[in-house]
C-alpha positions in Angstrom: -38.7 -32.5 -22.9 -38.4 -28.2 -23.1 -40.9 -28.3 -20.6 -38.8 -30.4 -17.7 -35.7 -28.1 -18.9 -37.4 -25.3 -18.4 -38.9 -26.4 -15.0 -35.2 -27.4 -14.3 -33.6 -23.8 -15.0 -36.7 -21.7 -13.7 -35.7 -21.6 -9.7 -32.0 -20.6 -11.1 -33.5 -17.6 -13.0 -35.6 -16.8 -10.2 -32.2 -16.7 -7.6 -30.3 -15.0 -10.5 -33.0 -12.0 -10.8 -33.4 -11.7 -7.0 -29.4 -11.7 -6.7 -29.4 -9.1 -9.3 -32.7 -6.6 -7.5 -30.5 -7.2 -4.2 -27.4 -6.0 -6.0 -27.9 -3.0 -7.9 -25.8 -2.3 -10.5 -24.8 1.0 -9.3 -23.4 -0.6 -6.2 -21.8 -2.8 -8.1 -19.9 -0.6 -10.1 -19.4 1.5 -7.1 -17.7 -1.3 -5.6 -15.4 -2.3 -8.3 -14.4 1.5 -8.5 -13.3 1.3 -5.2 -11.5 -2.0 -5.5 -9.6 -0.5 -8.1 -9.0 3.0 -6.6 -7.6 0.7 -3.2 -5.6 -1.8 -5.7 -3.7 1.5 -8.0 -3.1 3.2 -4.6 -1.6 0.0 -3.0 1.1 -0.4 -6.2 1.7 2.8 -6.2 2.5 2.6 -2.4 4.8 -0.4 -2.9 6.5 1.0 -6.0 7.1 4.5 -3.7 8.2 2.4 -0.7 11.7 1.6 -2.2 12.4 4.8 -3.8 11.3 6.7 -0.1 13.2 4.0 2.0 16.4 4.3 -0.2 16.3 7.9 0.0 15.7 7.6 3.7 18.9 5.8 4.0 21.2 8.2 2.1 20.0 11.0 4.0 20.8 8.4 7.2 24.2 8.2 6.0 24.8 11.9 5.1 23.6 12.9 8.6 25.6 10.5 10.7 29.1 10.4 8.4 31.1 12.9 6.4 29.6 14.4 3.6 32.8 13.9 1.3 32.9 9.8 2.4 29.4 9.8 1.1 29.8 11.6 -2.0 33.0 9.4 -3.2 31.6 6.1 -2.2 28.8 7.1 -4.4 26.5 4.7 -2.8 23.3 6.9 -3.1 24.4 9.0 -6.3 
């Protein structure tokens, strides 16, 4: 009976060690570094966007209207 189980779970092995000599661990963690570096720089991108695009707009409306309409509406203050 351990015999046909392990006859049964031998070609996994077999796949799982050639998956693992074709994958190097290095590269693996390499990757998953750089997943993470392109995952922190796109939050830190979108939480940046609203804050730049915000400020963007308040220098919009301090360029094209008066500076004391601005100022009392306090829209961007």
């Amino acid at each position: 009976m351990s015999r046909s189980v392990t006859s049964l779970y031998w070609p996994s092995f077999c796949v799982l060690q050639t998956f693992l000599r074709l994958f190097d661990v290095t590269i693996v963690s390499r990757m998953i570094s750089l997943l993470y570096f392109l995952m922190s720089s796109l939050a830190f991108f979108l939480m940046v966007l609203p804050i730049s695009a915000y400020s963007i707009h308040c220098l919009l409306l301090l360029f094209f209207s008066s500076d004391l309409f601005v100022l009392s509406s306090g829209s961007c203050w």
